[in-house]
N, CA, C and O atoms as a GROMACS GRO file, in nm:
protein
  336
    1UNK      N    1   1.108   3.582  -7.906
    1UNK     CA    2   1.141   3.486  -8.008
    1UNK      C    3   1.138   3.345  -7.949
    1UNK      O    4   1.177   3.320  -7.835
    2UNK      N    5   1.090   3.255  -8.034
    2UNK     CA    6   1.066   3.128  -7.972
    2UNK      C    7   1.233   3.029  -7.981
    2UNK      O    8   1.312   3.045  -8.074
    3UNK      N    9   1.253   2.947  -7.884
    3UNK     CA   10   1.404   2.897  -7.912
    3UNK      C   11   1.332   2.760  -7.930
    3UNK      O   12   1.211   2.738  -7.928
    4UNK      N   13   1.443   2.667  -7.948
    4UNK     CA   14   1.420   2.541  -8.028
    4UNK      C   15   1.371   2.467  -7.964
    4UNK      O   16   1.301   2.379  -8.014
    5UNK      N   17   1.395   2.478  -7.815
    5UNK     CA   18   1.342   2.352  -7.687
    5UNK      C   19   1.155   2.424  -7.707
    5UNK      O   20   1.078   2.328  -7.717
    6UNK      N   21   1.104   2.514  -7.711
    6UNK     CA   22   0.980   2.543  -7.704
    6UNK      C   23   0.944   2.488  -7.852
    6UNK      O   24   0.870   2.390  -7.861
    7UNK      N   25   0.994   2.548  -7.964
    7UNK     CA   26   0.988   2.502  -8.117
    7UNK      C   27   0.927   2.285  -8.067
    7UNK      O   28   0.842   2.212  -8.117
    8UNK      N   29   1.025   2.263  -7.954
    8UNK     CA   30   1.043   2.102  -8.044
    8UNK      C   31   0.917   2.056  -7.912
    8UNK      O   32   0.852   1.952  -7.906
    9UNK      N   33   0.914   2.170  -7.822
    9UNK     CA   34   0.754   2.079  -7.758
    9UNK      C   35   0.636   2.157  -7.812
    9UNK      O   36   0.527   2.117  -7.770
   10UNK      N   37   0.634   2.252  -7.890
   10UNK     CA   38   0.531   2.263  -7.936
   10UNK      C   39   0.472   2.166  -8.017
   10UNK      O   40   0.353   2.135  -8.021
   11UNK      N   41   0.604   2.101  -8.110
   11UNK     CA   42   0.568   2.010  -8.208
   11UNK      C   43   0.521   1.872  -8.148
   11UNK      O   44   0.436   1.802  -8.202
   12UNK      N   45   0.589   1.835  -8.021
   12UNK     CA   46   0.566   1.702  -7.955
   12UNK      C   47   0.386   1.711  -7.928
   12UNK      O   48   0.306   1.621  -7.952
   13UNK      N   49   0.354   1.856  -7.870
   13UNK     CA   50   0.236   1.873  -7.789
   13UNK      C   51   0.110   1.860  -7.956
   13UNK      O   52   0.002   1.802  -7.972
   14UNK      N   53   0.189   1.939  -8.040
   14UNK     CA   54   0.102   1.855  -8.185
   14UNK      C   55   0.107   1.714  -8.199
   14UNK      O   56   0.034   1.650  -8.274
   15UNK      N   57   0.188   1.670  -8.130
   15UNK     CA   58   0.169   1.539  -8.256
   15UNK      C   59   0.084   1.474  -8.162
   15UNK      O   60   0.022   1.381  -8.213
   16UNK      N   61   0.055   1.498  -8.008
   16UNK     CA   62  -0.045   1.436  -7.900
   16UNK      C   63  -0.174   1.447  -7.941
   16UNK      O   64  -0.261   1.360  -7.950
   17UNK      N   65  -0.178   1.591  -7.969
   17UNK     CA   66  -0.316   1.651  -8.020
   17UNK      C   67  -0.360   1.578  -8.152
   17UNK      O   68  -0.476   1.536  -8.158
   18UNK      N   69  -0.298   1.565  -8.230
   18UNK     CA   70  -0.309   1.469  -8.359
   18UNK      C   71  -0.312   1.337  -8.362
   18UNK      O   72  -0.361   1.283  -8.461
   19UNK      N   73  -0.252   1.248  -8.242
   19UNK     CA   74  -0.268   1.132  -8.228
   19UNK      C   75  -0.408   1.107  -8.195
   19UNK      O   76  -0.483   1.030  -8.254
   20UNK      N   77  -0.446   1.206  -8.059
   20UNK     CA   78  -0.569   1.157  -7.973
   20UNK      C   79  -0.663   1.194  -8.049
   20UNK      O   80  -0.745   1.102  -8.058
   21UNK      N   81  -0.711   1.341  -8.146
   21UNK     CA   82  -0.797   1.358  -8.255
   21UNK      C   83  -0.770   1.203  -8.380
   21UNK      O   84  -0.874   1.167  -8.436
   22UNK      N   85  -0.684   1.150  -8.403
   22UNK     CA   86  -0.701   1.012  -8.508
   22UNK      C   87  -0.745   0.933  -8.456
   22UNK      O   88  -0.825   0.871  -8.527
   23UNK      N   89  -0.729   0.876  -8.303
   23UNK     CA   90  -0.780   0.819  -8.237
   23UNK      C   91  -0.992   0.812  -8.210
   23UNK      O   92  -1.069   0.722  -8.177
   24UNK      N   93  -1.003   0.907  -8.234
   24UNK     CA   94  -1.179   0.977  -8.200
   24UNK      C   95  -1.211   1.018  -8.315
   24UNK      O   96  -1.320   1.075  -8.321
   25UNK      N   97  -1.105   0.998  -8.483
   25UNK     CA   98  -1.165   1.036  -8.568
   25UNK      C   99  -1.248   1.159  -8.594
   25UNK      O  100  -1.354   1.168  -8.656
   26UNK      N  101  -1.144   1.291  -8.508
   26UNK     CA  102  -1.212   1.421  -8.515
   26UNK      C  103  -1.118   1.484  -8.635
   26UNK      O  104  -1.016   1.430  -8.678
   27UNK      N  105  -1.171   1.603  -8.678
   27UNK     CA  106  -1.090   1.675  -8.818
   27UNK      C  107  -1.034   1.818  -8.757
   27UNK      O  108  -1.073   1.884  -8.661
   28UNK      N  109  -0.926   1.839  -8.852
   28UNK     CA  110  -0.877   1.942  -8.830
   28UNK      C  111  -0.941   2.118  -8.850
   28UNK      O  112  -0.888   2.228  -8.836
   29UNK      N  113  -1.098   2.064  -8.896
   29UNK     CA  114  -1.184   2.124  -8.951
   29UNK      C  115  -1.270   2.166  -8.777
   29UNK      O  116  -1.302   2.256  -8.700
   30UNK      N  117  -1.270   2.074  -8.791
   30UNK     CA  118  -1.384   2.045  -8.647
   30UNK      C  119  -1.277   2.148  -8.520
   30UNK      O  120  -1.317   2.245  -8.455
   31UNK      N  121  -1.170   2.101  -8.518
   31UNK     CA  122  -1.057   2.164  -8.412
   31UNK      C  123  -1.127   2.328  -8.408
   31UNK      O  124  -1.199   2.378  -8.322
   32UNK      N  125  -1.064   2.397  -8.559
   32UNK     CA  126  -1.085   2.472  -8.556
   32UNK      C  127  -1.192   2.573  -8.503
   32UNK      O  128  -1.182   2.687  -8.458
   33UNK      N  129  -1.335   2.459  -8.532
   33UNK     CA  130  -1.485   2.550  -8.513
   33UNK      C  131  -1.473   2.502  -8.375
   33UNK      O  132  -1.542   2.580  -8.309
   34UNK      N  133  -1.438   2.442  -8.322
   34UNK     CA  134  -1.459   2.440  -8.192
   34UNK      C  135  -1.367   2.542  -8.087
   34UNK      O  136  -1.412   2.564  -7.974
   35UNK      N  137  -1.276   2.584  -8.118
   35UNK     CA  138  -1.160   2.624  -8.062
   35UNK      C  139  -1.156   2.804  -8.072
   35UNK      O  140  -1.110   2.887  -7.994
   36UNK      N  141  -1.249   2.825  -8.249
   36UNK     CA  142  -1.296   2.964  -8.284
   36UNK      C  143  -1.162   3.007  -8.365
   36UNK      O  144  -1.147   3.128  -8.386
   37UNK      N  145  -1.064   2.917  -8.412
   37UNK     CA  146  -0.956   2.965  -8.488
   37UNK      C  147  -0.948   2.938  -8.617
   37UNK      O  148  -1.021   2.843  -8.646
   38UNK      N  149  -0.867   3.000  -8.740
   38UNK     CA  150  -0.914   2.979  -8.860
   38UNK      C  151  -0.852   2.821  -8.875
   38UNK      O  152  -0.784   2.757  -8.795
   39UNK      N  153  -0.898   2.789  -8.996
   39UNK     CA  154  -0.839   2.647  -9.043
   39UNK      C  155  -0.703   2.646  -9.061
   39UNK      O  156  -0.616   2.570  -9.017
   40UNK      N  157  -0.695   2.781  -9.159
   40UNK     CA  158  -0.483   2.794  -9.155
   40UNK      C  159  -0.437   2.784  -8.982
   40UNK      O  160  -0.348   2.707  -8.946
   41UNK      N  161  -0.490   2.847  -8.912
   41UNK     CA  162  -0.390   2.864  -8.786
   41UNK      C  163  -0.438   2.706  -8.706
   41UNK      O  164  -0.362   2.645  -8.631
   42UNK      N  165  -0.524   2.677  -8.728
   42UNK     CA  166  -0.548   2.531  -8.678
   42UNK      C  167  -0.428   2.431  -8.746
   42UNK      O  168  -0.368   2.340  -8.689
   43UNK      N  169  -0.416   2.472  -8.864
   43UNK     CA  170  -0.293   2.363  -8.929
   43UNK      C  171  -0.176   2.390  -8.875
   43UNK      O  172  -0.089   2.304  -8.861
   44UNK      N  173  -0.159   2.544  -8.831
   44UNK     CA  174  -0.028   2.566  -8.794
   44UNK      C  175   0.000   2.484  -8.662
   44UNK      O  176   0.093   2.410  -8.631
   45UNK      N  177  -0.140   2.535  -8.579
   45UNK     CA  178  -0.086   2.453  -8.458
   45UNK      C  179  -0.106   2.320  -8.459
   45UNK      O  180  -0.109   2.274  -8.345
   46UNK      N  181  -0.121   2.238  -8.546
   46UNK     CA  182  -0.149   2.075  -8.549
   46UNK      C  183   0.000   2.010  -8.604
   46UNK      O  184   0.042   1.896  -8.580
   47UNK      N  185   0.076   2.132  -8.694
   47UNK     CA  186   0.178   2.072  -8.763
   47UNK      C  187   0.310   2.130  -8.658
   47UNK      O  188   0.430   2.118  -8.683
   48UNK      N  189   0.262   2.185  -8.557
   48UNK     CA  190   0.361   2.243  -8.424
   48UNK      C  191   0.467   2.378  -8.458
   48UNK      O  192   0.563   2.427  -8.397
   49UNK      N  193   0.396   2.410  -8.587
   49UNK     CA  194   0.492   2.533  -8.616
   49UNK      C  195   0.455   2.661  -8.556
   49UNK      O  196   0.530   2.759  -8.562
   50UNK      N  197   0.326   2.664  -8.491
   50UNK     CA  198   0.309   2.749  -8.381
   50UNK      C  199   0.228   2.678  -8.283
   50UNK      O  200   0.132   2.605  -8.304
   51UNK      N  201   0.298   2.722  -8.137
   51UNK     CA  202   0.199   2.604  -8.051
   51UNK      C  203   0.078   2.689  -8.014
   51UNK      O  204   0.048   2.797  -8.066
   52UNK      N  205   0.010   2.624  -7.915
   52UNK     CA  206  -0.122   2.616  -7.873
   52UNK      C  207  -0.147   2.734  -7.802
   52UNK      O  208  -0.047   2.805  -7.815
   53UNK      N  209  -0.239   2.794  -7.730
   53UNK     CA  210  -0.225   2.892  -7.623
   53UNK      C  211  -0.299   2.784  -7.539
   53UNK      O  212  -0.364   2.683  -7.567
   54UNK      N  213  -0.263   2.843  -7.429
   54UNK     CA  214  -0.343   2.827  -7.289
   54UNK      C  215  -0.525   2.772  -7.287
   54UNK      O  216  -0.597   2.679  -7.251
   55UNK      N  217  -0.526   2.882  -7.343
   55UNK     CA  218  -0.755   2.917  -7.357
   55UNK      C  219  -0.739   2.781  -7.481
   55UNK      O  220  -0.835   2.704  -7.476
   56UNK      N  221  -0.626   2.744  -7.591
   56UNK     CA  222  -0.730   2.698  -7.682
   56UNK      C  223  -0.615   2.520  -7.663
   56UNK      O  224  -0.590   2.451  -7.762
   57UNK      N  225  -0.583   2.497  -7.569
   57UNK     CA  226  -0.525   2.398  -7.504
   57UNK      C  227  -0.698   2.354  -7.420
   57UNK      O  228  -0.778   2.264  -7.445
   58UNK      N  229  -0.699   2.443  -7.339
   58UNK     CA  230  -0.798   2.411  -7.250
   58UNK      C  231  -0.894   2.381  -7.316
   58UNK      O  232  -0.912   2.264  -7.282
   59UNK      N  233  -0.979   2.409  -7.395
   59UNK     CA  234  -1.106   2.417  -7.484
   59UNK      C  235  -1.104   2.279  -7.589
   59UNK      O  236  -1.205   2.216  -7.622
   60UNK      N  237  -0.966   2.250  -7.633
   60UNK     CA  238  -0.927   2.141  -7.719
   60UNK      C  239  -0.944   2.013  -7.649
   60UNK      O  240  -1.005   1.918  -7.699
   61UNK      N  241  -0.894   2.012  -7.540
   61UNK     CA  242  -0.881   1.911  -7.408
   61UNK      C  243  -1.008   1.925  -7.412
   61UNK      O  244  -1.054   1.816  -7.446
   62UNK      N  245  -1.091   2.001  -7.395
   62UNK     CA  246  -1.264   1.950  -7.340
   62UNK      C  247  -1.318   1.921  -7.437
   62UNK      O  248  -1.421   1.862  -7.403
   63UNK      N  249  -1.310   1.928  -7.561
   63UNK     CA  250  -1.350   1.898  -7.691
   63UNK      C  251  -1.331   1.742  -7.703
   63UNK      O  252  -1.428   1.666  -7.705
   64UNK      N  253  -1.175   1.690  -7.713
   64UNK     CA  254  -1.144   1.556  -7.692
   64UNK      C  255  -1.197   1.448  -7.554
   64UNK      O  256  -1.209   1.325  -7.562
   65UNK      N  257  -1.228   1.552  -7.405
   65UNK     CA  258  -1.240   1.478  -7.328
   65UNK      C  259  -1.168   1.429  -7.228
   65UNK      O  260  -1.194   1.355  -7.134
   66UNK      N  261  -1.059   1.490  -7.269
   66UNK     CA  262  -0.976   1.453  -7.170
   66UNK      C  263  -0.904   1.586  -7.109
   66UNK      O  264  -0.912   1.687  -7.178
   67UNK      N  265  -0.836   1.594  -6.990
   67UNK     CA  266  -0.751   1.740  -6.952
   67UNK      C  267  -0.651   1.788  -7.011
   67UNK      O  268  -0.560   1.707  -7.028
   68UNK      N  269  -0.634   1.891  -7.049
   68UNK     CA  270  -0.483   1.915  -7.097
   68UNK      C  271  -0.382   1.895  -7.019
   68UNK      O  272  -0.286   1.955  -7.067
   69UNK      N  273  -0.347   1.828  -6.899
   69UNK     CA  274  -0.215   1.812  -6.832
   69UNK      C  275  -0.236   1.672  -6.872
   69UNK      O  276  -0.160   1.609  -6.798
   70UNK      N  277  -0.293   1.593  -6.943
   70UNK     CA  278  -0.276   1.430  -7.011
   70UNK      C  279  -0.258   1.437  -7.120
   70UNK      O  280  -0.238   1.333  -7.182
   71UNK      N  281  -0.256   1.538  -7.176
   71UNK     CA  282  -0.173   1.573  -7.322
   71UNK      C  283  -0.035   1.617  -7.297
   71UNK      O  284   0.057   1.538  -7.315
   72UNK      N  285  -0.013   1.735  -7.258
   72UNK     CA  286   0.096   1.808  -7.194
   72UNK      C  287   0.184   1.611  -7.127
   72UNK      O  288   0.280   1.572  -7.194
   73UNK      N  289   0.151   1.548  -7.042
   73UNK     CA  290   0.221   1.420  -7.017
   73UNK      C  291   0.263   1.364  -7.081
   73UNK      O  292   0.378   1.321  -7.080
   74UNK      N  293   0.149   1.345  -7.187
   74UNK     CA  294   0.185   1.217  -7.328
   74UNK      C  295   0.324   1.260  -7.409
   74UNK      O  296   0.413   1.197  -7.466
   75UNK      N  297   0.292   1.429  -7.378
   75UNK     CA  298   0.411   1.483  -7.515
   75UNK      C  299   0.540   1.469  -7.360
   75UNK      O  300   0.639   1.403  -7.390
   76UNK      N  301   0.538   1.503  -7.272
   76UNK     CA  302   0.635   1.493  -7.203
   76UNK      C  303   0.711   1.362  -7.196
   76UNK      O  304   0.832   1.356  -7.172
   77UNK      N  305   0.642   1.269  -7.216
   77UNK     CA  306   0.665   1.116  -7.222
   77UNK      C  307   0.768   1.069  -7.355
   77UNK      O  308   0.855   0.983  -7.360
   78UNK      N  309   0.716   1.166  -7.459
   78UNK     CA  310   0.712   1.109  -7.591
   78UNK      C  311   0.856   1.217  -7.588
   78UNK      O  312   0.912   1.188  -7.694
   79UNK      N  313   0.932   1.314  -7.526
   79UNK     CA  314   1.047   1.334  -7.502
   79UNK      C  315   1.143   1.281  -7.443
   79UNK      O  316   1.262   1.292  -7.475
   80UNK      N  317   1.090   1.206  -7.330
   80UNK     CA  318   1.189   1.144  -7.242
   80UNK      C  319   1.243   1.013  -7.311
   80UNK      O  320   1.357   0.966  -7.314
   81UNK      N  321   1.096   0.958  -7.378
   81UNK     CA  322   1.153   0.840  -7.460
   81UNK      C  323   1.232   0.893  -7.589
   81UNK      O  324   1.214   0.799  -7.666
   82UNK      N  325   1.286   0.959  -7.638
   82UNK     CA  326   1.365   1.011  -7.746
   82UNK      C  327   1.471   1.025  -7.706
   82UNK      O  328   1.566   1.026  -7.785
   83UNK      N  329   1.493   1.044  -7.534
   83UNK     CA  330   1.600   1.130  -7.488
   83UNK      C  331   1.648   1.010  -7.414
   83UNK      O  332   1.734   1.029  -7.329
   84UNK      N  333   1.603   0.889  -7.435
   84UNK     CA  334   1.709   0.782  -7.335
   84UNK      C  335   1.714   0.697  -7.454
   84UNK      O  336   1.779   0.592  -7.453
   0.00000   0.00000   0.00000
């Protein structure tokens, strides 16, 4: 069962993924075909109500261009600043 500290970085690690896709003007459409997941489960993981896996972290990151440990940062960032 997922507890709330994973619940609230899954959602942080969405809202990275959603910033840097608005940023490059990619769709939640596009996520999906690239990633091989349906559009519903693409929304799920964009709106952080289920997070990412591993394989489709990695694949998303090469899609955008950048690594997934500079996403994984941004959302780590975007906690610490909440938390001071």
């Amino acid at each position: 069962m997922e507890t709330q500290a994973q619940s609230t970085d899954a959602q942080r690690l969405a809202s990275e993924v959603r910033a840097e896709m608005a940023r490059q003007k990619r769709t939640a459409a596009e996520l999906a075909a690239v990633v091989g997941i349906s559009a519903h489960t693409a929304g799920r993981r964009l709106n952080g109500s289920s997070p990412f896996n591993v394989a489709e972290l990695g694949e998303l990151a090469r899609w955008l261009g950048i690594g997934p440990d500079v996403l994984v940062r941004r959302a780590e960032l975007s906690a610490e600043a909440v938390a001071s």
